[in-house]
PDB file with one MODEL, atoms N, CA, C and O in Angstrom:
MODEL        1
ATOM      1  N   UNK A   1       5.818  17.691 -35.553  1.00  0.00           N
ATOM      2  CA  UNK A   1       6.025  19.120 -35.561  1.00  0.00           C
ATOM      3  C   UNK A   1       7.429  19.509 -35.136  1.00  0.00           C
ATOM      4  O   UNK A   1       7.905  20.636 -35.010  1.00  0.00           O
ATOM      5  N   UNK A   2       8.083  18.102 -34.907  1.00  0.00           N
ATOM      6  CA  UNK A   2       8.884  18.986 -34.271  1.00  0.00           C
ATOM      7  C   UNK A   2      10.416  19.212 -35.715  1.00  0.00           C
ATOM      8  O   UNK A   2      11.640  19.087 -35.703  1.00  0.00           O
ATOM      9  N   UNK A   3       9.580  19.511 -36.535  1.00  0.00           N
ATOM     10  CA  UNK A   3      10.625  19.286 -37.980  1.00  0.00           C
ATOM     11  C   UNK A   3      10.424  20.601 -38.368  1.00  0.00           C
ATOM     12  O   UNK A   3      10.943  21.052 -39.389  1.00  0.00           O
ATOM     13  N   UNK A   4       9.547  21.402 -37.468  1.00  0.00           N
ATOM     14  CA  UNK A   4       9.180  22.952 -38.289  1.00  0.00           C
ATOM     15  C   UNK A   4      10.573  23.798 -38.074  1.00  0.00           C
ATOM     16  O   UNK A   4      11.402  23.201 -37.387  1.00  0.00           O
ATOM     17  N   UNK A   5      10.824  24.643 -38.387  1.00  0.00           N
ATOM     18  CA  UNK A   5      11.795  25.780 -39.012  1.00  0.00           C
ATOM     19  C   UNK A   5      11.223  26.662 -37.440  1.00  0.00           C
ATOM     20  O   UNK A   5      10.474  27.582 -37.766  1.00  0.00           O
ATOM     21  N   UNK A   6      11.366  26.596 -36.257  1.00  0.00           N
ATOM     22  CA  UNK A   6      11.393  27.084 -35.082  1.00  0.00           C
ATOM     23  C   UNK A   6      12.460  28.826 -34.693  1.00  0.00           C
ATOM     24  O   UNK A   6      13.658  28.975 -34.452  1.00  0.00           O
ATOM     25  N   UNK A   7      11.337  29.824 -34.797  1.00  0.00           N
ATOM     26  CA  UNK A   7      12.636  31.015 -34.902  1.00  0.00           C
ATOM     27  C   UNK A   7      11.931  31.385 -33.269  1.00  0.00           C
ATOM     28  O   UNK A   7      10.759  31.303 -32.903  1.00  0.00           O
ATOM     29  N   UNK A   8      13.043  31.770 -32.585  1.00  0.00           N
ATOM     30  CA  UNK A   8      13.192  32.427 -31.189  1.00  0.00           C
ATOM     31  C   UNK A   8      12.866  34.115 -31.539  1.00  0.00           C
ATOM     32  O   UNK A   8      13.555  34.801 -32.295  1.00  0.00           O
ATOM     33  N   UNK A   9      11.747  34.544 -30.853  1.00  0.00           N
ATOM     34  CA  UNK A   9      11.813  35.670 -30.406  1.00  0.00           C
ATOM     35  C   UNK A   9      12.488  36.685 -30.499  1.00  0.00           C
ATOM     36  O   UNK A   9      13.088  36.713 -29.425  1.00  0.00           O
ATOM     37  N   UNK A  10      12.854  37.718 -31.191  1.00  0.00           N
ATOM     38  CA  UNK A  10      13.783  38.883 -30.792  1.00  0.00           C
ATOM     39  C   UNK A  10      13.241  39.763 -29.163  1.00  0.00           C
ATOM     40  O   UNK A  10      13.793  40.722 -28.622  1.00  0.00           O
ATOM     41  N   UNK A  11      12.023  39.020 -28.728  1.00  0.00           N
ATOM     42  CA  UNK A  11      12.018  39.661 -27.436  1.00  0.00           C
ATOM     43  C   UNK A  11      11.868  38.893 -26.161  1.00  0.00           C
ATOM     44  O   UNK A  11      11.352  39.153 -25.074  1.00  0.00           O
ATOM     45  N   UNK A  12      12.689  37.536 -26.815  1.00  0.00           N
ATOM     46  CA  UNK A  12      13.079  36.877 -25.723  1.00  0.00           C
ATOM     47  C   UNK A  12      14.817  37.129 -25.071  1.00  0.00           C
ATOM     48  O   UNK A  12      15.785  37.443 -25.763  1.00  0.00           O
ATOM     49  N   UNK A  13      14.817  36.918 -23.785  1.00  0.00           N
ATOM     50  CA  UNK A  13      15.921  37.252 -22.927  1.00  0.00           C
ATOM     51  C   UNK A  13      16.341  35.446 -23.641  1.00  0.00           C
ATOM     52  O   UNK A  13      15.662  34.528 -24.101  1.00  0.00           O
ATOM     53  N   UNK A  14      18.298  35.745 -23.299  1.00  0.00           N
ATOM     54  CA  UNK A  14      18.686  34.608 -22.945  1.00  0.00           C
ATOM     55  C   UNK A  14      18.194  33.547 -21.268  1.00  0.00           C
ATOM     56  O   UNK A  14      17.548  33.669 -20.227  1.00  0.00           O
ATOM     57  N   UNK A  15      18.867  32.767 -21.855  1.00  0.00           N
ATOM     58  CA  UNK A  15      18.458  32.063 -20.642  1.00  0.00           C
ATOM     59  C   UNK A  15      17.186  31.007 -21.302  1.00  0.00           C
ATOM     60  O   UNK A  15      17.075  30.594 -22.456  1.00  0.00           O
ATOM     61  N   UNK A  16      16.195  30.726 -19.955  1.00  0.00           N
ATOM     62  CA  UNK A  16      14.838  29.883 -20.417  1.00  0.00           C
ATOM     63  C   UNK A  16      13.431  30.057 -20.478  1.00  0.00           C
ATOM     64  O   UNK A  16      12.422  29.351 -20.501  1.00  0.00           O
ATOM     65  N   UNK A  17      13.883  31.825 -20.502  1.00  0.00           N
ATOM     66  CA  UNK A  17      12.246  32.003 -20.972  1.00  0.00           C
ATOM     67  C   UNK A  17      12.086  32.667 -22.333  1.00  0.00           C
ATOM     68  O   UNK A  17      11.820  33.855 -22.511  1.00  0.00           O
ATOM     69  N   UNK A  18      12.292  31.699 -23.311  1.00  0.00           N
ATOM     70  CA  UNK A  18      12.196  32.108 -24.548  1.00  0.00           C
ATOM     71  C   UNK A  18      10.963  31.698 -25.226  1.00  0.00           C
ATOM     72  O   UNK A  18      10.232  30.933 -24.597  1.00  0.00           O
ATOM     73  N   UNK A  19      10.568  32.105 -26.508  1.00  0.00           N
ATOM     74  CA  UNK A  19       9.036  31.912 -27.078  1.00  0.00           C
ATOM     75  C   UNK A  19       9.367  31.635 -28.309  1.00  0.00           C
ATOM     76  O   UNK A  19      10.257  32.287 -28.856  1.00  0.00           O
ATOM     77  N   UNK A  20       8.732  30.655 -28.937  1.00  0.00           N
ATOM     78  CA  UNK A  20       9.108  29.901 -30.673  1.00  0.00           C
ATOM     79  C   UNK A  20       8.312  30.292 -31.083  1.00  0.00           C
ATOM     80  O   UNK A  20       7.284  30.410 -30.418  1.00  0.00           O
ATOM     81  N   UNK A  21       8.390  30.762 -32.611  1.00  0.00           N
ATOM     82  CA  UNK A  21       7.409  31.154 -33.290  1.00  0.00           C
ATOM     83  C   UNK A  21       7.577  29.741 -34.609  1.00  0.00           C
ATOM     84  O   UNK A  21       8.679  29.194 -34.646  1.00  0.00           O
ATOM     85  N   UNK A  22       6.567  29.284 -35.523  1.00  0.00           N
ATOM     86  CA  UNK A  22       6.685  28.642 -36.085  1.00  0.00           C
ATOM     87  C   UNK A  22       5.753  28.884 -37.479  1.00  0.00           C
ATOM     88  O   UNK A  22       4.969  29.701 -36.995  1.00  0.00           O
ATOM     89  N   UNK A  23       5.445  28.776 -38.451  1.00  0.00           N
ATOM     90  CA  UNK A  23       4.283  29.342 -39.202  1.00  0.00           C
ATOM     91  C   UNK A  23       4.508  27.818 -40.657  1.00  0.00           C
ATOM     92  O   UNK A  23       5.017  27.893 -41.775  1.00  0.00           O
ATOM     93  N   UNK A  24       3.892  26.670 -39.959  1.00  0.00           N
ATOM     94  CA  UNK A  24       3.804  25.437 -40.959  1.00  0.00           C
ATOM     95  C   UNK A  24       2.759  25.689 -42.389  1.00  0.00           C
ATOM     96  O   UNK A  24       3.165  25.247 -43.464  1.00  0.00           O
ATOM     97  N   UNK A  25       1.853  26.178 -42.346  1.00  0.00           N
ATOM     98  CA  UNK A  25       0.878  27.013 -43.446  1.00  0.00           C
ATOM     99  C   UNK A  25       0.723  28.329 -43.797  1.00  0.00           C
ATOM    100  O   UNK A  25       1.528  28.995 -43.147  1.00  0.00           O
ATOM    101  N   UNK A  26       0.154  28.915 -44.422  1.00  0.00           N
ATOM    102  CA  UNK A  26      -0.328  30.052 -44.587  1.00  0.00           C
ATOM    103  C   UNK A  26      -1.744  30.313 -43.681  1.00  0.00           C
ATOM    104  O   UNK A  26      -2.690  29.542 -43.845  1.00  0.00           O
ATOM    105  N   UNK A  27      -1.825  31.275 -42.858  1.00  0.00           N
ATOM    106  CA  UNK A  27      -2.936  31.799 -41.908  1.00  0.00           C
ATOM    107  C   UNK A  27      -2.712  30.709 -40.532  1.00  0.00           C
ATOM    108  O   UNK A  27      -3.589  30.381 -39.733  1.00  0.00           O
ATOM    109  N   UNK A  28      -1.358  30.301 -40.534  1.00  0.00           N
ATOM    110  CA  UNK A  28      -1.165  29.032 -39.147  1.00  0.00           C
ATOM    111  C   UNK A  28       0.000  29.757 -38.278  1.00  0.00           C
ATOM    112  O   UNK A  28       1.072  30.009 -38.829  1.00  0.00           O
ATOM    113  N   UNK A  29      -0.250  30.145 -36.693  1.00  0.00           N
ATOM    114  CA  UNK A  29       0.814  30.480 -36.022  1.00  0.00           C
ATOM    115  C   UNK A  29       1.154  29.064 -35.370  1.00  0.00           C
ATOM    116  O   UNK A  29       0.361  28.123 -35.366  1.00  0.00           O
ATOM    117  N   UNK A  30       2.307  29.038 -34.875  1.00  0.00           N
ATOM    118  CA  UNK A  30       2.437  28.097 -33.571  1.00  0.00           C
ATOM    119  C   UNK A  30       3.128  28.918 -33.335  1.00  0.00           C
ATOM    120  O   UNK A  30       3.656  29.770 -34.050  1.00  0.00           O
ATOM    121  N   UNK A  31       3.224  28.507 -31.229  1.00  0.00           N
ATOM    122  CA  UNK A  31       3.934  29.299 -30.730  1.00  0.00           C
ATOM    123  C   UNK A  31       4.585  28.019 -29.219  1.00  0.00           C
ATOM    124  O   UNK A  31       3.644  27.421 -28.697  1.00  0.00           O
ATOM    125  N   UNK A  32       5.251  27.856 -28.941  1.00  0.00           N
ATOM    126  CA  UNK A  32       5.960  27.196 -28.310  1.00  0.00           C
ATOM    127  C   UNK A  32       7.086  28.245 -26.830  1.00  0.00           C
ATOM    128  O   UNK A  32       7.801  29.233 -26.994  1.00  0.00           O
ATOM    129  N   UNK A  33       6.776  27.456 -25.520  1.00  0.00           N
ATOM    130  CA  UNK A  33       8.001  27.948 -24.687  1.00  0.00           C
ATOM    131  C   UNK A  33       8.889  27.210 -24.324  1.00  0.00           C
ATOM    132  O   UNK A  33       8.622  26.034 -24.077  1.00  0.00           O
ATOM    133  N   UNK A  34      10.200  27.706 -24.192  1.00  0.00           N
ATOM    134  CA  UNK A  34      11.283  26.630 -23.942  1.00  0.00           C
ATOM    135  C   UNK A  34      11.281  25.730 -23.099  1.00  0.00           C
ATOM    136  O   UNK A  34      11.655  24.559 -23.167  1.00  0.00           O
ATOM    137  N   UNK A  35      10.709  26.498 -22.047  1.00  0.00           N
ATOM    138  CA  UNK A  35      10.402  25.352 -20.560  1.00  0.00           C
ATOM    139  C   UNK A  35       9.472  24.411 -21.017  1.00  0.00           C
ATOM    140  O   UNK A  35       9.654  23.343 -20.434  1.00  0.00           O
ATOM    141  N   UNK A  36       8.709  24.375 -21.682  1.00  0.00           N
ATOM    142  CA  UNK A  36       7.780  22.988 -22.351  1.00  0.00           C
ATOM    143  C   UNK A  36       7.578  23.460 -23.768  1.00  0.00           C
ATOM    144  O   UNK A  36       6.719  24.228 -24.201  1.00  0.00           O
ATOM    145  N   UNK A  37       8.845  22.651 -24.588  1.00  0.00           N
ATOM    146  CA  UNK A  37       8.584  22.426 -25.881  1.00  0.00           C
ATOM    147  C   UNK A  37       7.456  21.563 -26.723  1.00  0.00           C
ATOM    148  O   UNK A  37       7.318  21.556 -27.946  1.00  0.00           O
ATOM    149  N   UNK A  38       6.893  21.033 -26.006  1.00  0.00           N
ATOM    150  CA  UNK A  38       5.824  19.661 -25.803  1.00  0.00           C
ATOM    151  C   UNK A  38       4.640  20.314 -26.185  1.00  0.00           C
ATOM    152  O   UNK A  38       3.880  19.788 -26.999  1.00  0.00           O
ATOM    153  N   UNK A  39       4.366  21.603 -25.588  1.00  0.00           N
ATOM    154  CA  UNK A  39       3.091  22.640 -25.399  1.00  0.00           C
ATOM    155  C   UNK A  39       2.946  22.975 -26.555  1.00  0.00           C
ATOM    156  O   UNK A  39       4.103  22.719 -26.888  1.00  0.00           O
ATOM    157  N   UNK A  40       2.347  23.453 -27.752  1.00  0.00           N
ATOM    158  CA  UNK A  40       2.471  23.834 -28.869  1.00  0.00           C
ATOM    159  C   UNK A  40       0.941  24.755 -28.884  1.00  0.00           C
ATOM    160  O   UNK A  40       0.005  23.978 -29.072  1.00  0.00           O
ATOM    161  N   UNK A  41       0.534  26.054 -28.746  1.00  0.00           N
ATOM    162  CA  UNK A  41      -0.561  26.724 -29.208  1.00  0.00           C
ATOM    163  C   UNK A  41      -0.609  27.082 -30.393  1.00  0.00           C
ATOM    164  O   UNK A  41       0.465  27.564 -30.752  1.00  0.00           O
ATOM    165  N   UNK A  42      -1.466  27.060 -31.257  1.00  0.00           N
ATOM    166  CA  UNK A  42      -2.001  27.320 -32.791  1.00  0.00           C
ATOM    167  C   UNK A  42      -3.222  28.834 -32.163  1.00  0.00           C
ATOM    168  O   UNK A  42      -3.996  29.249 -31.300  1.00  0.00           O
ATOM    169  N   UNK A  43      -2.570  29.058 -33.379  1.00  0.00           N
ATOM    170  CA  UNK A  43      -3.044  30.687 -33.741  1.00  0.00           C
ATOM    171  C   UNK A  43      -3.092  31.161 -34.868  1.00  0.00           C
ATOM    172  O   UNK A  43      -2.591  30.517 -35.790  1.00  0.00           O
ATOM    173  N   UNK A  44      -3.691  32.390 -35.109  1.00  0.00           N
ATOM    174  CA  UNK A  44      -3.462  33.278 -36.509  1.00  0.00           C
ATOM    175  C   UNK A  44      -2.711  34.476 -36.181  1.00  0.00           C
ATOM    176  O   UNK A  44      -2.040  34.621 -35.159  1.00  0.00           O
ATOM    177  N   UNK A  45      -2.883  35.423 -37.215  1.00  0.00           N
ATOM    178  CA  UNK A  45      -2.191  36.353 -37.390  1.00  0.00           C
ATOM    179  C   UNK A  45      -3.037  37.561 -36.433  1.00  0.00           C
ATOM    180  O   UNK A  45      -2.544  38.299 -35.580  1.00  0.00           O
ATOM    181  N   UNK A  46      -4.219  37.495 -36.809  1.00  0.00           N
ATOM    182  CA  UNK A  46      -5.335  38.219 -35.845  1.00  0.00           C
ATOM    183  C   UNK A  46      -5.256  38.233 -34.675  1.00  0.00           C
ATOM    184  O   UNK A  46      -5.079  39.242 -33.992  1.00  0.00           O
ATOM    185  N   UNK A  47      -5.420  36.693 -34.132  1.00  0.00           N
ATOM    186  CA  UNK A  47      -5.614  36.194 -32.988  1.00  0.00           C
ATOM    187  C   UNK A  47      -3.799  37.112 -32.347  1.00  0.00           C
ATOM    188  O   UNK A  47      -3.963  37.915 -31.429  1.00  0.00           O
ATOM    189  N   UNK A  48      -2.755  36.982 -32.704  1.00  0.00           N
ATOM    190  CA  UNK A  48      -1.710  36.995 -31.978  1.00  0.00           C
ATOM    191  C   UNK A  48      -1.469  38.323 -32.320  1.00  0.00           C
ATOM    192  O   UNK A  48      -0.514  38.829 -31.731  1.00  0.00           O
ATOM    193  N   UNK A  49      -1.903  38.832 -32.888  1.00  0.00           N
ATOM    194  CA  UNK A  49      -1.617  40.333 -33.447  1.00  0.00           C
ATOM    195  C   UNK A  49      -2.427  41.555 -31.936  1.00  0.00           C
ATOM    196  O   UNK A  49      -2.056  42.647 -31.505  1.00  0.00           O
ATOM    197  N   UNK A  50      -3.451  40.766 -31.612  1.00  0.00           N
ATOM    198  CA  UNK A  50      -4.506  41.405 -30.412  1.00  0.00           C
ATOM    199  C   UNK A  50      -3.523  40.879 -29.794  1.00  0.00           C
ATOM    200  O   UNK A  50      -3.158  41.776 -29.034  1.00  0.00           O
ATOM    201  N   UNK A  51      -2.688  39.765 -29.593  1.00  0.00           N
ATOM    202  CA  UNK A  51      -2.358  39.773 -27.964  1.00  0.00           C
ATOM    203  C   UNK A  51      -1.497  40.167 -27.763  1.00  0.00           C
ATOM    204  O   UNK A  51      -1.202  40.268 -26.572  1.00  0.00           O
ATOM    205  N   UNK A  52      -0.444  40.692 -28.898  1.00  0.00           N
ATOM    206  CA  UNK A  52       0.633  41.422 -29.020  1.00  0.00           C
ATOM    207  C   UNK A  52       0.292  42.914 -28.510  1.00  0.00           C
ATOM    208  O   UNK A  52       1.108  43.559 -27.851  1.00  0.00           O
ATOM    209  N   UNK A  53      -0.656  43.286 -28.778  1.00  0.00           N
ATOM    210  CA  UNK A  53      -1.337  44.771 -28.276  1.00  0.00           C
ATOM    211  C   UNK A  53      -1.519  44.748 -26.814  1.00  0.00           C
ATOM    212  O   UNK A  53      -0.987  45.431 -25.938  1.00  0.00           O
ATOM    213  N   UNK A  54      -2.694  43.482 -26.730  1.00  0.00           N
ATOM    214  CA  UNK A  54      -2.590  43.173 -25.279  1.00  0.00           C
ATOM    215  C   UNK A  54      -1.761  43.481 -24.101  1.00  0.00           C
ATOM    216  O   UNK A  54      -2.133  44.016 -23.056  1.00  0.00           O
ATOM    217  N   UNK A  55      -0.284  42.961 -24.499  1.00  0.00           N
ATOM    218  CA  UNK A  55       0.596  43.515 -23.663  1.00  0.00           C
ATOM    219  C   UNK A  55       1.624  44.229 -24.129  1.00  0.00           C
ATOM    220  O   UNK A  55       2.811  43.921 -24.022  1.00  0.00           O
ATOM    221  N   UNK A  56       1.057  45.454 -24.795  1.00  0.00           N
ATOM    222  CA  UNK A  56       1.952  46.413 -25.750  1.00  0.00           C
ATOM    223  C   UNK A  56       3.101  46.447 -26.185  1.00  0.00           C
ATOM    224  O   UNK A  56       4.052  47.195 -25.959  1.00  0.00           O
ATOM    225  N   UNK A  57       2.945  45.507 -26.885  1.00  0.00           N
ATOM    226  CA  UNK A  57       4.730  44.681 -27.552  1.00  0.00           C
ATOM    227  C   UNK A  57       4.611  45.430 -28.512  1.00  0.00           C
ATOM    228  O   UNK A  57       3.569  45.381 -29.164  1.00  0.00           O
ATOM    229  N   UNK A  58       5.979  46.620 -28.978  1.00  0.00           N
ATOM    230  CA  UNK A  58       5.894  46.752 -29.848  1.00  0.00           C
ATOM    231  C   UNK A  58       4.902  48.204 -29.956  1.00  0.00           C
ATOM    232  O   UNK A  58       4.435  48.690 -30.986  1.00  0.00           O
ATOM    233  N   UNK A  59       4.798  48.564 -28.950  1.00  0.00           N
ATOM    234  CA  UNK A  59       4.093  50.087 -29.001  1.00  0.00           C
ATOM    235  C   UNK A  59       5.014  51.311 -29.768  1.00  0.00           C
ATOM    236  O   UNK A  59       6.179  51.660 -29.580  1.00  0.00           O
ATOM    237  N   UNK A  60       4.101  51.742 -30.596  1.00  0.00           N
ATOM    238  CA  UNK A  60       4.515  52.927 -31.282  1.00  0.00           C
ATOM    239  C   UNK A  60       5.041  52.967 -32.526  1.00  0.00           C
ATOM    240  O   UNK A  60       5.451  53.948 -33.145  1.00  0.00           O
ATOM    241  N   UNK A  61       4.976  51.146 -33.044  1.00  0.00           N
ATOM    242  CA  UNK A  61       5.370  50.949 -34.243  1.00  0.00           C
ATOM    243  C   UNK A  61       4.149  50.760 -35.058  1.00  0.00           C
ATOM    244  O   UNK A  61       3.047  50.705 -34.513  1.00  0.00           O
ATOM    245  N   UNK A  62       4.305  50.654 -36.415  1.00  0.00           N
ATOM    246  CA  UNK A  62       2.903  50.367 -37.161  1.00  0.00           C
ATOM    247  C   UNK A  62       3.103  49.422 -37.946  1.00  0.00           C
ATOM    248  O   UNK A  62       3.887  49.378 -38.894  1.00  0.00           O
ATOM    249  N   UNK A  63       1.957  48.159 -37.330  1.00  0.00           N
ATOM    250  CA  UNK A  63       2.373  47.084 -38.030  1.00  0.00           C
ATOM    251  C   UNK A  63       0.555  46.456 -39.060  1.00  0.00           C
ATOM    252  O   UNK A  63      -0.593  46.683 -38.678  1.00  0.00           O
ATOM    253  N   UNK A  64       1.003  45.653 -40.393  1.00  0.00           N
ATOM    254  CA  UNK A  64      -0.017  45.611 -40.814  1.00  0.00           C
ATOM    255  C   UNK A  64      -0.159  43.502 -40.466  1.00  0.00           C
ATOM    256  O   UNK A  64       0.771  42.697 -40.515  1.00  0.00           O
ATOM    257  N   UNK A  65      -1.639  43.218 -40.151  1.00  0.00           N
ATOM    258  CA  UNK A  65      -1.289  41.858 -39.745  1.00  0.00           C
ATOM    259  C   UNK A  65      -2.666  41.544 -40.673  1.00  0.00           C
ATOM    260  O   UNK A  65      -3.715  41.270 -40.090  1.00  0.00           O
ATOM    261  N   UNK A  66      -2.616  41.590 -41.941  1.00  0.00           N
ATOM    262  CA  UNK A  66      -3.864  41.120 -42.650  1.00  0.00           C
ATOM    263  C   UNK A  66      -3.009  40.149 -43.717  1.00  0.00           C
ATOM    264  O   UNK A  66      -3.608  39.496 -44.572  1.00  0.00           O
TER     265      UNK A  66
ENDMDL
END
């Protein structure tokens, strides 16, 4: 995995707490943090779309995640 096309966050700070987004399939998230690149969580679009709400990333915009 570690050959995927890895894009950083636009709402990560410099420095080392940044968040990888990765998308190897269609309906496949990965998500990776800098401090342990090793860690790799798999997700969907659903799944990360709620947790994006979760902690209101992105409030007040309208986004479609189907």
């Amino acid at each position: 995995m570690t050959n995927l096309p890895w894009q950083k966050s636009t709402h990560s700070e410099s420095g080392s707490a940044c968040v990888y987004i990765a998308t190897p399939a269609a309906g496949t998230i990965l998500l990776r943090e800098s401090d342990d690149p090793e860690t790799i969580l798999t997700t969907g679009p659903r799944q990360l779309a709620a947790l994006i709400c979760t902690f209101g990333i992105g409030q007040g915009k309208s986004h479609s995640y189907d």
